[in-house]
Backbone bond lengths (Angstrom), bond angles and torsions (degrees), N, CA, C in turn:
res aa  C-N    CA-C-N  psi(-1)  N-CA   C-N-CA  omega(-1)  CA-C   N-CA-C  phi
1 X - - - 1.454 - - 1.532 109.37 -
2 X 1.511 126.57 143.46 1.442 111.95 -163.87 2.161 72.98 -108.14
3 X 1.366 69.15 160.13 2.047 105.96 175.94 1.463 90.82 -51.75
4 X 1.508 112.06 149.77 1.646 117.17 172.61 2.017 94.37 -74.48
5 X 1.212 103.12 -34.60 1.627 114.66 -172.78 1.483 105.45 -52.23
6 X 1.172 123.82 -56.66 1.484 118.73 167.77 1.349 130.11 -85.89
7 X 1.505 127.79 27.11 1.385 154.41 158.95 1.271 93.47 -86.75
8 X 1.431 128.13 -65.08 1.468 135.37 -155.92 1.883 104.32 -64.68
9 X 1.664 102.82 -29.77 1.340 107.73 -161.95 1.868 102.70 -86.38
10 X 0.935 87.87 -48.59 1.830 98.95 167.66 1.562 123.96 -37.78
11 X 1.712 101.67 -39.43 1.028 130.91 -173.08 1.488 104.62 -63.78
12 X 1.789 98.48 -64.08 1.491 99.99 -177.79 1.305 132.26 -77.95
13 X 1.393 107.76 -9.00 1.589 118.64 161.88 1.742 108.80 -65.89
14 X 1.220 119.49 -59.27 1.162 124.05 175.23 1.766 116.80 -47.60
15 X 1.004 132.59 -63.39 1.065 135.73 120.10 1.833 124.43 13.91
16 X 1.345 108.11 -91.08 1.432 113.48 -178.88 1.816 109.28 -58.58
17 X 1.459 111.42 -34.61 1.578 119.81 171.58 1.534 112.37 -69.10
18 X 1.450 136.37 -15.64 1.631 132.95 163.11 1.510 108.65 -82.77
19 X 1.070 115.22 -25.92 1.845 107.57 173.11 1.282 120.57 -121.16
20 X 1.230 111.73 -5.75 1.473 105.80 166.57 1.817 123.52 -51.52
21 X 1.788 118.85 -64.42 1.363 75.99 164.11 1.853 140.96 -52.96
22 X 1.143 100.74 -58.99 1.438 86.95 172.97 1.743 146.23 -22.16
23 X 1.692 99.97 -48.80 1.574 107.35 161.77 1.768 114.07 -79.10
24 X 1.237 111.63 -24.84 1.534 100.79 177.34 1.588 100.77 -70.85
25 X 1.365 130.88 -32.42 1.520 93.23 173.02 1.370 129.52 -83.65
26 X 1.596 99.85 25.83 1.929 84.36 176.66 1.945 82.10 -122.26
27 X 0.940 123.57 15.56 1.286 123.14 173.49 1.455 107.47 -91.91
28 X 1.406 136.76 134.98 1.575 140.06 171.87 0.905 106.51 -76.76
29 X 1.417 124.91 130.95 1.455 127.45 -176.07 1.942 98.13 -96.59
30 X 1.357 121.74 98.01 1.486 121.60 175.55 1.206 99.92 -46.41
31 X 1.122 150.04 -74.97 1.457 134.02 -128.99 1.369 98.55 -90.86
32 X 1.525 135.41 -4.74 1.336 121.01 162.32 1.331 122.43 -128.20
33 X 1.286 123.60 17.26 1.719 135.04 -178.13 1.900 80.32 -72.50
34 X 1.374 131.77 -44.54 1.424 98.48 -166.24 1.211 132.22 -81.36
35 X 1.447 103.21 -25.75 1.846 129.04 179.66 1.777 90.39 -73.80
36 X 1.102 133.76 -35.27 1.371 124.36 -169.97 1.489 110.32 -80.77
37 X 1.729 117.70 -50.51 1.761 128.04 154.97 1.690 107.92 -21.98
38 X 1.175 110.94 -76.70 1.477 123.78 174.07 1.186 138.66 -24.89
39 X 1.726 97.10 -46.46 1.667 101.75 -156.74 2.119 85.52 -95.65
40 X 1.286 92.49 -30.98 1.827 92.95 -165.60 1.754 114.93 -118.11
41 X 1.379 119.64 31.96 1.100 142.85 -172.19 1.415 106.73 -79.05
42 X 1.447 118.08 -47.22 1.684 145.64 169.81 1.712 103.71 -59.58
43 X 1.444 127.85 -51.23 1.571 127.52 170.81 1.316 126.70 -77.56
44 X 1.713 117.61 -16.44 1.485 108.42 168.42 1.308 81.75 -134.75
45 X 1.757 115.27 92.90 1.357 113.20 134.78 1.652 95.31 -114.49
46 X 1.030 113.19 -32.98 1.635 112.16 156.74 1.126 130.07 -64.42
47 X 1.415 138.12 123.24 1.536 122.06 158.67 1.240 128.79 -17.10
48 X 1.626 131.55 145.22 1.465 143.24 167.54 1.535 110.24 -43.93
49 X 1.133 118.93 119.47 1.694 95.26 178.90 1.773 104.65 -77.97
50 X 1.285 121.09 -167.98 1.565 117.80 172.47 1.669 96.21 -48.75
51 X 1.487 101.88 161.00 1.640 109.30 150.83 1.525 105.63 137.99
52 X 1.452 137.53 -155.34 1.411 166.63 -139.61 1.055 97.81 -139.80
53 X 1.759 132.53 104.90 1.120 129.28 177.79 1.826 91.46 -126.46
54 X 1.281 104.76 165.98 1.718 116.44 -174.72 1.677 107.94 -163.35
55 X 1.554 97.80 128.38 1.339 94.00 -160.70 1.751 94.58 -131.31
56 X 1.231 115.84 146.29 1.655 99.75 165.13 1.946 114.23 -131.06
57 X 1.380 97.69 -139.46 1.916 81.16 -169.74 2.392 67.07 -122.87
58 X 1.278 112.78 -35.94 1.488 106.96 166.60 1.939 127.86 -87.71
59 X 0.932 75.57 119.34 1.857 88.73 163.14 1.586 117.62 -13.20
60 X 1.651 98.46 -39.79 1.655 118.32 -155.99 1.229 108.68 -95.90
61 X 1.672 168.44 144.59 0.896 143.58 -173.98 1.728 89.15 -114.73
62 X 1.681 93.32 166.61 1.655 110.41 -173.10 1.423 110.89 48.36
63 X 1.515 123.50 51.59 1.191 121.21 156.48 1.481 121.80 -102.29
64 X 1.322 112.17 138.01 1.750 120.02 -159.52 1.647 92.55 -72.78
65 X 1.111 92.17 153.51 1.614 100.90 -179.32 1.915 122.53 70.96
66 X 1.181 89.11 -2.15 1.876 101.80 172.42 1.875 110.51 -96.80
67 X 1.117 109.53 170.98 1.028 104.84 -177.77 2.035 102.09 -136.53
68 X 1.022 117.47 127.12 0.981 124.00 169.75 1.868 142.28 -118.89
69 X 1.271 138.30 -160.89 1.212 128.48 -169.37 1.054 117.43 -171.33
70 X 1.375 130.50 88.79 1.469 131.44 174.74 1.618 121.72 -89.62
71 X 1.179 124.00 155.13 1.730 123.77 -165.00 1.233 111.16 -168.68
72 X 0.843 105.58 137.15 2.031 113.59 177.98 1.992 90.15 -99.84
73 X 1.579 97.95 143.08 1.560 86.41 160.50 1.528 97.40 -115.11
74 X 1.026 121.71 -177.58 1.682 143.15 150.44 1.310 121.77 -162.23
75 X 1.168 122.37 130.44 1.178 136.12 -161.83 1.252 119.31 20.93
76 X 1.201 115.79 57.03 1.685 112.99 168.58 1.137 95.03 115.59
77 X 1.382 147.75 -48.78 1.591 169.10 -131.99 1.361 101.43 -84.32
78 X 1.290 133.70 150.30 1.390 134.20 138.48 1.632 97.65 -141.28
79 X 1.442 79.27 133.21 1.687 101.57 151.01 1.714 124.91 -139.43
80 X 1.628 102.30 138.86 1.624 100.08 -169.63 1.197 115.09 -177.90
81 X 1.207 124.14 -144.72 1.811 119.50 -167.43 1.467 118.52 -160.65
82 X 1.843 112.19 121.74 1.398 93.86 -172.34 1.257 97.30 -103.43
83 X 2.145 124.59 139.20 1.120 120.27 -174.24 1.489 92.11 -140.21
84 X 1.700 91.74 -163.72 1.432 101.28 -168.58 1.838 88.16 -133.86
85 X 0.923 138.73 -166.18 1.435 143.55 -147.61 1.980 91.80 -128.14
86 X 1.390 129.12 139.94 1.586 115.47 -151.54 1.104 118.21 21.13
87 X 1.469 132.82 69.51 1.465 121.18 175.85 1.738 100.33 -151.65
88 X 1.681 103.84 178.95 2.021 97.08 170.52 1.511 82.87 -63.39
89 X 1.448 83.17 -156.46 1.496 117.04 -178.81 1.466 101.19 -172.63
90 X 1.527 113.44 151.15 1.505 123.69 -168.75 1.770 98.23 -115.45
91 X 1.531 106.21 114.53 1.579 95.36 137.96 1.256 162.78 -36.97
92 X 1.449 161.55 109.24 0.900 167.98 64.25 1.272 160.44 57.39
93 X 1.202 143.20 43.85 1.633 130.37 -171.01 1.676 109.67 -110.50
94 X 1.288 99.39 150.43 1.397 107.01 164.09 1.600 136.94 154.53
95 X 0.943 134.19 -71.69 1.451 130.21 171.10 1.571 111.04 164.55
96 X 1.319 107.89 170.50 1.875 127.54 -174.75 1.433 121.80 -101.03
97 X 1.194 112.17 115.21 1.488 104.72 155.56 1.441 112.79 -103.64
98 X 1.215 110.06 109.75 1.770 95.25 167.30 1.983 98.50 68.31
99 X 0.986 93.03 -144.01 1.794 115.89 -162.85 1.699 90.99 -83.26
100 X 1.357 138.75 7.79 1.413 126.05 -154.94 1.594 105.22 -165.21
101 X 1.673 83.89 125.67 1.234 118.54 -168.57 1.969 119.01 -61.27
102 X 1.443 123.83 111.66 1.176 101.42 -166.55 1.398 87.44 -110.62
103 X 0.864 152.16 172.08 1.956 157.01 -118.41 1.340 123.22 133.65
104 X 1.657 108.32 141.48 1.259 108.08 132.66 1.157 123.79 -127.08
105 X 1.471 105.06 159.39 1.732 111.74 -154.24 1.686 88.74 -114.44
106 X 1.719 107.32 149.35 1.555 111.54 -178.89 1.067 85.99 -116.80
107 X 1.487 100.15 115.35 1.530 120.80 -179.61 1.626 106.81 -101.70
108 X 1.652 126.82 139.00 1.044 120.92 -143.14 1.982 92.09 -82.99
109 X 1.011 102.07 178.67 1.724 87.46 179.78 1.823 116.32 73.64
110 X 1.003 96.39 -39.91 1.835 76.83 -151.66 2.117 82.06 -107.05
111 X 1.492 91.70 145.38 1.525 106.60 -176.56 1.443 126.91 -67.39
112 X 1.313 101.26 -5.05 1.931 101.21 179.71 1.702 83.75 -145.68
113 X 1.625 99.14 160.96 1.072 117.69 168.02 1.678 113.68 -68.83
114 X 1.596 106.12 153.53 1.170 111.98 167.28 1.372 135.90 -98.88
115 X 1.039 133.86 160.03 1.802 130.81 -167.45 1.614 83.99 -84.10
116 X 1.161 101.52 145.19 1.593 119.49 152.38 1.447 127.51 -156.73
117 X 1.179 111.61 135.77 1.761 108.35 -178.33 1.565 94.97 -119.60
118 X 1.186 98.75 147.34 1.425 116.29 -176.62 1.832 114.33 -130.15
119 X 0.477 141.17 94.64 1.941 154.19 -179.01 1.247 100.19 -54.77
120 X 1.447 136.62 105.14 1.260 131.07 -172.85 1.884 98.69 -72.26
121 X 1.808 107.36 -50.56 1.002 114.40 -169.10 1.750 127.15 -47.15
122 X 1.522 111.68 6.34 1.378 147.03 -179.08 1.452 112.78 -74.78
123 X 1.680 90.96 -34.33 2.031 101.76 -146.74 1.266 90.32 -125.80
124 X 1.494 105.58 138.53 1.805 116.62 150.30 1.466 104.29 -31.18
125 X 1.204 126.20 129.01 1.660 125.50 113.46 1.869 141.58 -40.65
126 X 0.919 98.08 82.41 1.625 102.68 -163.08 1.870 102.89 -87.09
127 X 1.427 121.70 126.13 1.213 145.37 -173.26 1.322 106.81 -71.55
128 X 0.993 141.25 -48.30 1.366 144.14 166.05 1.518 145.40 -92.25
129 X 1.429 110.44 106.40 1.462 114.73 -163.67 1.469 112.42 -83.83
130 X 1.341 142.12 151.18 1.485 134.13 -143.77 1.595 87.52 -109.63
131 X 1.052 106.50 -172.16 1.973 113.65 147.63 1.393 111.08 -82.93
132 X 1.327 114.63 -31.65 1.659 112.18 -177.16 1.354 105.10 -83.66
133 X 1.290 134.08 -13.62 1.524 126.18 157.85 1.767 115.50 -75.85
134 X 1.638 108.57 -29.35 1.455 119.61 172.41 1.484 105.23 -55.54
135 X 1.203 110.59 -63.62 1.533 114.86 172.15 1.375 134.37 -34.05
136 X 1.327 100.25 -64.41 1.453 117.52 -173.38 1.801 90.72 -66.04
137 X 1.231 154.56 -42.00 1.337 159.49 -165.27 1.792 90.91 -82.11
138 X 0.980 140.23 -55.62 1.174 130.37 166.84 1.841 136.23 -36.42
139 X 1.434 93.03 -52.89 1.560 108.29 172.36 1.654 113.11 -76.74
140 X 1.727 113.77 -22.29 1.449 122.18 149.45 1.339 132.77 -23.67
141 X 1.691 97.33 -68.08 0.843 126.76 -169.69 1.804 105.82 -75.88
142 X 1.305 106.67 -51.60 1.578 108.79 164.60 2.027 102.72 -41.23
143 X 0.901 119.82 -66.40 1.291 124.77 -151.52 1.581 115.44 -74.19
144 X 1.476 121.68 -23.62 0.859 131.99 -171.00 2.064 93.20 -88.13
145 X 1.113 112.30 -64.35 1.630 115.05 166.74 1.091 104.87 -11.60
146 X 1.437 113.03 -86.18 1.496 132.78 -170.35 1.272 97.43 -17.75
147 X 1.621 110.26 -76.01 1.303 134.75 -165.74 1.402 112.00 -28.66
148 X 1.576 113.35 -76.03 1.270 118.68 171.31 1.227 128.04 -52.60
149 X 1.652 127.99 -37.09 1.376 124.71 153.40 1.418 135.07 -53.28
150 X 1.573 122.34 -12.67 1.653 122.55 170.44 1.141 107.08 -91.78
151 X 1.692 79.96 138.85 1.832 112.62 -171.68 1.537 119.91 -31.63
């Protein structure tokens, strides 16, 4: 029989691993909000133009245990997905202020979407978008539609 104590702990790991990306991007990451300000301070003092943007909390893309965020904008719009590298990933829609992502994310389980802001100026800018970021931005885009199209 396992301990109720490590039922409870399983629980909250499991648990802290379905929303963790999501709250880590409205969380500031200290040790890299300044190295990240720095390097990309010069590319978003302007707005995103349209396009495929990909951002992570590492330099490196598809690293396990990182958390990242890919998004198409258009005209004002974003839709996309914040994940982790083998992991879910949460949907997305919504719009820009400045350098920071305002959203809601369809979090699996819970009946309405959630608010989320995300601070790009937090995260690497990463140059290269995968197919598995193509993907996951695809079924986004499927899911978020839907969304807005039911009655």
């Amino acid at each position: 029989m396992i301990p109720p104590a490590l039922i409870r702990q399983k629980w909250s790991l499991l648990a802290s691993a379905a929303l963790f990306p999501i709250t880590l991007m409205g969380v500031s990451l200290q040790e890299q909000t300044a190295i990240a300000q720095q390097q990309s301070s010069a590319n978003k003092s302007a707005a995103l133009a349209n396009g495929v943007y990909l951002y992570g909390n590492s330099p490196q893309p598809n690293q396990l245990a990182r958390h990242y965020v890919v998004f198409e904008r258009h005209n004002g719009a974003v839709v996309g997905a914040f994940y982790s590298p083998q992991s879910e990933f949460t949907c997305f829609a919504g719009g820009m202020q400045g350098t920071r992502l305002e959203v809601e994310a369809l979090v699996p389980e819970q009946p309405k979407p959630k608010a989320v802001s995300a601070q790009l100026a937090s995260l690497y800018p990463l140059q290269r978008v995968s197919a598995n970021d193509q993907r996951m931005l695809a079924v986004c885009k499927q899911e978020t539609l839907a969304l807005a199209t039911r009655p």
